[in-house]
C-alpha positions as CSV (number, residue, x, y, z in Angstrom):
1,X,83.1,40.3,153.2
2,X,82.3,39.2,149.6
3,X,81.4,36.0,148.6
4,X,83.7,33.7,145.9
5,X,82.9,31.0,143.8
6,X,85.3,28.7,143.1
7,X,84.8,27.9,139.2
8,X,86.9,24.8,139.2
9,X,85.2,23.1,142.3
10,X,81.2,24.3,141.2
11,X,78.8,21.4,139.8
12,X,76.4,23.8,138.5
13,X,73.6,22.3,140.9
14,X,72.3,25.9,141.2
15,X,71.1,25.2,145.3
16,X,72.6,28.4,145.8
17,X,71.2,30.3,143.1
18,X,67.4,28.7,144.3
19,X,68.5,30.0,148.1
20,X,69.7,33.5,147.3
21,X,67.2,35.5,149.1
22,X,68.2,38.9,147.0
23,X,68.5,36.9,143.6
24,X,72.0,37.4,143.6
25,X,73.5,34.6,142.0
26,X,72.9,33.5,138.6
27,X,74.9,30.1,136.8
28,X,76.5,31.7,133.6
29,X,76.8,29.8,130.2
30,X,78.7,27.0,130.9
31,X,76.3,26.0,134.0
32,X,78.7,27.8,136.7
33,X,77.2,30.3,139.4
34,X,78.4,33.7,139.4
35,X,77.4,36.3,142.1
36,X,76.8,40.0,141.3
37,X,78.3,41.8,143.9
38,X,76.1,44.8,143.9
39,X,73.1,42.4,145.0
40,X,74.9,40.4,147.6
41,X,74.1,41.3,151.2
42,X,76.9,38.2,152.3
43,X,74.3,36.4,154.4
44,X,76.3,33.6,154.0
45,X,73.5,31.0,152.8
46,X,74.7,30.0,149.8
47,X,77.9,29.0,151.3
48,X,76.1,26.7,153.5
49,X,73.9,25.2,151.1
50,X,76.7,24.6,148.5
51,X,77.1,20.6,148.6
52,X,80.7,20.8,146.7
53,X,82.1,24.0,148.9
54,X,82.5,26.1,146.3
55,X,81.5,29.2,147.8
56,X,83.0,31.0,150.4
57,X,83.0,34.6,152.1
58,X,86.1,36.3,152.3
């Protein structure tokens, strides 16, 4: 599984960068979250915190 954030539907709220519990998600210069994949353990939080569904596990 890796998680995927969908750049078009993110609002840049950054709830899933605040419930990352391995600090793997960042938001990037134009206020969009990006995940580093060598950090992620796909717990699957941030995908249920994300208010606009813009993250998902595949």
């Amino acid at each position: 599984m890796v998680v995927v954030i969908s750049r078009d539907l993110c609002v840049g709220c950054g709830l899933c960068v605040d419930t990352c519990p391995v600090e793997a998600i960042s938001l990037d210069d134009e206020n969009i979250a990006v995940v580093d994949a060598e950090l992620c353990v796909d717990c699957g939080k941030c995908v249920e915190e994300c208010p606009s569904e813009a993250i998902s596990l595949d």
